[in-house]
N, C-alpha and C positions, 0 to 999 in steps of 0.2 A: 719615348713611350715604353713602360715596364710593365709586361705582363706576368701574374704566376699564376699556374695552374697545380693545383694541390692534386697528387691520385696521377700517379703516371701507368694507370692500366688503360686496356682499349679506348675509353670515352676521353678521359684526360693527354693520353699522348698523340689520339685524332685531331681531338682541340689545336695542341699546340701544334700538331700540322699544318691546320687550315690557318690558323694564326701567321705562323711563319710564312707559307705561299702567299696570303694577300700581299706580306709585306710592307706591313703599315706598323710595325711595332721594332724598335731597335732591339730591345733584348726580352726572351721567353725565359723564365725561371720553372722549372718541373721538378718538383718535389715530390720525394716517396718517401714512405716508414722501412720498405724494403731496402736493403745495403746493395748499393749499386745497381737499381735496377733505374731508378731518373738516368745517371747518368749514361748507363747502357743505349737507352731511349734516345738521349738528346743526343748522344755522337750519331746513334744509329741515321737519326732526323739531318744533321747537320752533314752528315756524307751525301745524305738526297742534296743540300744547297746548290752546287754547281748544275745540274743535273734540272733541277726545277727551278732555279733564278733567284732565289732570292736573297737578299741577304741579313736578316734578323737572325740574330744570335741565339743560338738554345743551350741553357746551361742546366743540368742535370744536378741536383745532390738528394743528399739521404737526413732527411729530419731535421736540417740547419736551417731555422728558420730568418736568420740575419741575411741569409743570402737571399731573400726577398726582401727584404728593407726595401722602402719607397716605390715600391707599386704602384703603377695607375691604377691597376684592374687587379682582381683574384679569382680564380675560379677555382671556387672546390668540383671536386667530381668523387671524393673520398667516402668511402665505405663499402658495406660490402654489396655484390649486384644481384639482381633477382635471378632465379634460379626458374625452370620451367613449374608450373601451377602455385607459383606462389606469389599474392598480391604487393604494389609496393609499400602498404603501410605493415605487411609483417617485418620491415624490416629498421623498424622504430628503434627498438631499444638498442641495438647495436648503433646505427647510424647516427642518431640522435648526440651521443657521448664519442663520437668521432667530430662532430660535426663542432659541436662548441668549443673543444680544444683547438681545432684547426683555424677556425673564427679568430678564436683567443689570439693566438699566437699571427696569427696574418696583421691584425689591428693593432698589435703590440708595435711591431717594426715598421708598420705603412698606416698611420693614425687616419689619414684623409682617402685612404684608398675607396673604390667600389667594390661589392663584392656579389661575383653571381653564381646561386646554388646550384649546383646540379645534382647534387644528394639524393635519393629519394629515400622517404614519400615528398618528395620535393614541396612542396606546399606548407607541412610542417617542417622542415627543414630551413626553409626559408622563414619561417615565423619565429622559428626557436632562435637564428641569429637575429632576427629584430629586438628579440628579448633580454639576448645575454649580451651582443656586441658593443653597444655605445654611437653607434655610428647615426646620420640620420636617416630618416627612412628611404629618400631615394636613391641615397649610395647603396641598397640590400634588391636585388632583383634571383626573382626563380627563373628560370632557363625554360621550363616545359611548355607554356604555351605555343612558341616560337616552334618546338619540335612537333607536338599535335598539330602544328597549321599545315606543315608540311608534309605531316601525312596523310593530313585532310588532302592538298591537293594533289598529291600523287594519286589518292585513291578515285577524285572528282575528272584527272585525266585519265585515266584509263575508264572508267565510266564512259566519258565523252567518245573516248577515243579521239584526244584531243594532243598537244606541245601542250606541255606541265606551264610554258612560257604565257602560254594563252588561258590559264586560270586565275582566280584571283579568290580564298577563302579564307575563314578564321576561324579557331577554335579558343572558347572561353572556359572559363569555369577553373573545377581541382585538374590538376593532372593526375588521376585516376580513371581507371577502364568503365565506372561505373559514372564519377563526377564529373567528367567534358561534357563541353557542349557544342559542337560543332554547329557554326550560324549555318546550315545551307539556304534557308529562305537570303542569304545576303551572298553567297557565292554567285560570283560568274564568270563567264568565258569570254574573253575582251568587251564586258561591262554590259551583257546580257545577261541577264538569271541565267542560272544553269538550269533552272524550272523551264524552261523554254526548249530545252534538248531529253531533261530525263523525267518517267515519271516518279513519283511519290516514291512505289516501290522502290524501284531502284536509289533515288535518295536516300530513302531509307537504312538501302545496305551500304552505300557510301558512308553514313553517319553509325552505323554500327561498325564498320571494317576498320576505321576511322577510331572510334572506341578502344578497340583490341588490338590497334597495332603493337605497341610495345609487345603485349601479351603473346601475340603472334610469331612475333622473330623470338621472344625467349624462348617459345617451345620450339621453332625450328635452329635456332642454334648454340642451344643449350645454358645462354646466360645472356644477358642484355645485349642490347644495337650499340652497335659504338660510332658508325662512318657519320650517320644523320646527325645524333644527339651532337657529333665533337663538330659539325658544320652549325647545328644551330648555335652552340655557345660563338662560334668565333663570328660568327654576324652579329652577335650583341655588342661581343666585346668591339669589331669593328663601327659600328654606328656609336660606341661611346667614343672613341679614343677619335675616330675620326669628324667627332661633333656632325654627324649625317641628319639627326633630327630625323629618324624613320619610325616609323609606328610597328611594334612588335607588341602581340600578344605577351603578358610575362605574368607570372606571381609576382603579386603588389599591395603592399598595405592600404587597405583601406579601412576611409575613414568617412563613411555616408556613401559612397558612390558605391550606386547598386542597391542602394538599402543594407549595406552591410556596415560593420564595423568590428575594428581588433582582430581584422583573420587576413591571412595573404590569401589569396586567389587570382586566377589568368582573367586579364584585364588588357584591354589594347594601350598602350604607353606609348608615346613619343623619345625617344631613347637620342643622349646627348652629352656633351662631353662632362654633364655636374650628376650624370645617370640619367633618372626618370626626370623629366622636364615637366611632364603632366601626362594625367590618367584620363583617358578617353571614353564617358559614358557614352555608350552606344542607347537607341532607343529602342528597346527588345517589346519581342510581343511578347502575352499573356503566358505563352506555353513557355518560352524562350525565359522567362523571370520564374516561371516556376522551376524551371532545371537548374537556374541559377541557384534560387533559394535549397534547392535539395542537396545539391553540391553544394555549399558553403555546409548546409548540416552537415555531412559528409567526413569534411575536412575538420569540423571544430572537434567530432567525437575521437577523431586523430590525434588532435592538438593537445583534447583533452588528456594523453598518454604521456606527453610529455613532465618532463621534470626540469624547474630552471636550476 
């Protein structure tokens, strides 16, 4: 099992942290544009080996894209990161023409690879490789829903006052502060609504805090999360490579499901060693399909920026 991870800054060389710890993959490839900073990274990582157990390989280079040839998996995590009050579809036109070259070139040497976005505005970013790559649709998966759920339920335990172990929630929709949609009518706490412990109110500030988390850590630490985002890529990557068959939130092409069509958006998938196995309609209430629908508007007027 051949993983690479494109963007060896914060989010991309956490990824390949948690990647290497599970230790379900023989060799991590970490690629950067920067001259010796992968490989900086990947000795940096592989001195932890003895230390943390593992033993999957991390090899570090600079812009050689042969030394990813035959990948299982790819993670981009490339371009540039949001900066405090700034949203992440401002940062389209730069990321966007990162984003297809890096595509380009992963597909070129690994033709049957999977490939999961973590670019943002991830949503467009994910759409733009459905467009330009060749690949088919459920080898392309976005990363962000899987990270929204988990800050759903960080946010639902501390509410409760509850083990994070003893929650269970999901976030749909764009991954945008305005376009989630955090299911709480379907959260609970070992398979009781969480309606049952908090009221309204308080749910309420669960599913806004929830909203603005990204936005939150960028203003308190001056440029994007890295520890969370680089944990949720490597659960994806491990439920593919490890054929787990686990249902994660993800940006996913759809095609009728939801009432939607031609746009990725966070959708519950079943995740397995050929990628997306199948796209999981949930049956939303009235309010819950209308935030659907305003988040896909959302995301098309995004998409609509883009250039193939």
């Amino acid at each position: 099992m051949k993983v690479t991870v494109v963007g060896a800054g914060a989010v991309g060389a956490s990824c390949a942290e948690y990647i290497a710890i599970k230790n379900f993959a023989s060799e991590v490839v970490l690629l950067d544009i920067k001259e010796g900073f992968a490989e900086g990274k990947a000795m940096d990582l592989m001195q932890t080996a003895s230390l943390n157990g593992f033993d999957t390989r991390i090899v570090g280079v600079t812009g050689d894209y042969s030394k990813t040839a035959d990948s299982d998996i790819c993670v981009i995590t490339s371009g540039i990161p949001r900066k405090p009050g700034m949203t992440r579809e401002e940062l389209i036109g730069i990321n966007a023409g990162i984003v297809k070259d890096v595509s380009s070139n992963l597909v070129k040497h690994s033709p049957n690879t999977i490939i999961i976005v973590v670019s943002n505005p991830m949503d467009s970013m994910t759409y733009l490789v459905h467009k330009t790559s060749g690949l088919d649709k459920n080898k392309i998966i976005g990363m962000g829903g899987a990270l929204d759920s988990a800050r759903f339920k960080y946010r639902l335990a501390e509410a409760l006052g509850a083990p994070i172990s003893d929650v269970d929630g999901m976030v749909i929709g764009g991954h945008s502060d305005t376009g989630m949609v955090p299911l709480t009518r379907l959260a609970t706490r070992n398979s009781v609504p969480v309606s049952n412990f908090l009221s309204d109110d308080r749910l309420n500030q669960v599913l806004e805090d929830t909203k603005v988390g990204g936005a939150t850590l960028t203003k308190l630490l001056g440029t994007s999360a890295w520890y969370a985002p680089g944990a949720a890529v490597s659960g994806l990557v491990q439920a593919i490579a490890c054929d787990q068959k686990k249902m994660f939130p993800c940006s996913v092409m759809l095609d009728g499901e939801y009432g939607l069509k031609d746009i990725c958006i966070g959708a519950p998938v079943i995740l397995g060693r050929n990628g997306i196995e199948k796209i999981v309609e949930l049956e939303l209430s009235d309010a819950e399909k209308a935030h659907m629908q305003s988040s896909a508007e959302g995301v098309r007027k995004t998409n609509d920026l883009l250039e193939f």
